[in-house]
C-alpha positions as CSV (number, residue, x, y, z in Angstrom):
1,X,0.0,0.0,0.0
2,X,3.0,2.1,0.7
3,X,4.6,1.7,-2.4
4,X,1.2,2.6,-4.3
5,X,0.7,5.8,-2.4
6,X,3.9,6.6,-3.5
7,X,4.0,5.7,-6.7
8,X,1.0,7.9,-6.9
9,X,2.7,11.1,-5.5
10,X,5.6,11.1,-8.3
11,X,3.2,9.9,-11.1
12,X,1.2,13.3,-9.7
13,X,4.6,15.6,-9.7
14,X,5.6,14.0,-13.2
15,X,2.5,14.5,-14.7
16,X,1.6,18.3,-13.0
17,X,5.0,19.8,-12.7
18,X,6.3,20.4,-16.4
19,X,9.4,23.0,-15.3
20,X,11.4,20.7,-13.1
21,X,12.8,18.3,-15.6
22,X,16.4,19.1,-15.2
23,X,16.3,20.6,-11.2
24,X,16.7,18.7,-8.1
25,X,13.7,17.5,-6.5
26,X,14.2,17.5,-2.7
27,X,12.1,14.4,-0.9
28,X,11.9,14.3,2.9
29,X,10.4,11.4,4.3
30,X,10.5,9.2,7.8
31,X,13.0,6.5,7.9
32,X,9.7,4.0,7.1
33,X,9.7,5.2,3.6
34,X,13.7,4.7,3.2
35,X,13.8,1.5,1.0
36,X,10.8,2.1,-0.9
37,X,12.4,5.8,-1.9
38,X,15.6,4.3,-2.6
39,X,14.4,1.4,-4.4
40,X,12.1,3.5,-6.3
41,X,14.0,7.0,-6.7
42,X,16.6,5.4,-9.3
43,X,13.4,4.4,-11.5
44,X,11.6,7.6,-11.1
45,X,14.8,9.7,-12.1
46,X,15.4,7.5,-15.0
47,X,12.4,8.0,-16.5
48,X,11.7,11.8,-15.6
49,X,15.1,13.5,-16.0
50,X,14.9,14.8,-12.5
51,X,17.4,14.5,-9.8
52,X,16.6,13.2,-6.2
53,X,17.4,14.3,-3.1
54,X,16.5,11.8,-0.6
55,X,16.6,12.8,3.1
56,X,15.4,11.0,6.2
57,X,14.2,11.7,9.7
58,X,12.0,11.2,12.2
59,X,7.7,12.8,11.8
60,X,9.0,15.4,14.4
61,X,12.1,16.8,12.7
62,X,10.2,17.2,9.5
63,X,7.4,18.5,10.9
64,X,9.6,21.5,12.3
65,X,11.1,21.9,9.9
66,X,8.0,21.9,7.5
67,X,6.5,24.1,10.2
68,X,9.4,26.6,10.3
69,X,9.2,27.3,6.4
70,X,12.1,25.4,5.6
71,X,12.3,24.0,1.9
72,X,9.3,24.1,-0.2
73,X,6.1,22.1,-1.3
74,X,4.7,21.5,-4.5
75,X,1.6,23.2,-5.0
């Protein structure tokens, strides 16, 4: 189910987002999500030109940081 909702999210950026091709796509995500990311963040870069930057934490550290403005969110 996890690797669905996923799957979902970047076919949603890929198929939305039409100016990011060639930047870096910054993903934060819990450690839960580590091996799906990493097993499907080579695919997903293959095919959309983009390039990943994975980073991992706990809910709490993201969600301060989310909370504090750092980074950004697609729309």
């Amino acid at each position: 189910m996890r690797k669905f909702w996923l799957i979902s999210c970047l076919g949603y950026a890929l198929a939305t987002c039409d100016t990011w091709a060639a930047e870096k796509l910054k993903i934060e995500s819990t450690v839960a999500f580590r091996s799906v990311l990493e097993d499907l963040g080579p695919k997903f870069q293959q095919v959309s030109g983009a390039e990943l930057e994975l980073s991992f934490d706990t809910a709490g550290v993201i969600s301060r940081r989310v909370s504090s403005g750092e980074g950004s969110v697609l729309p």
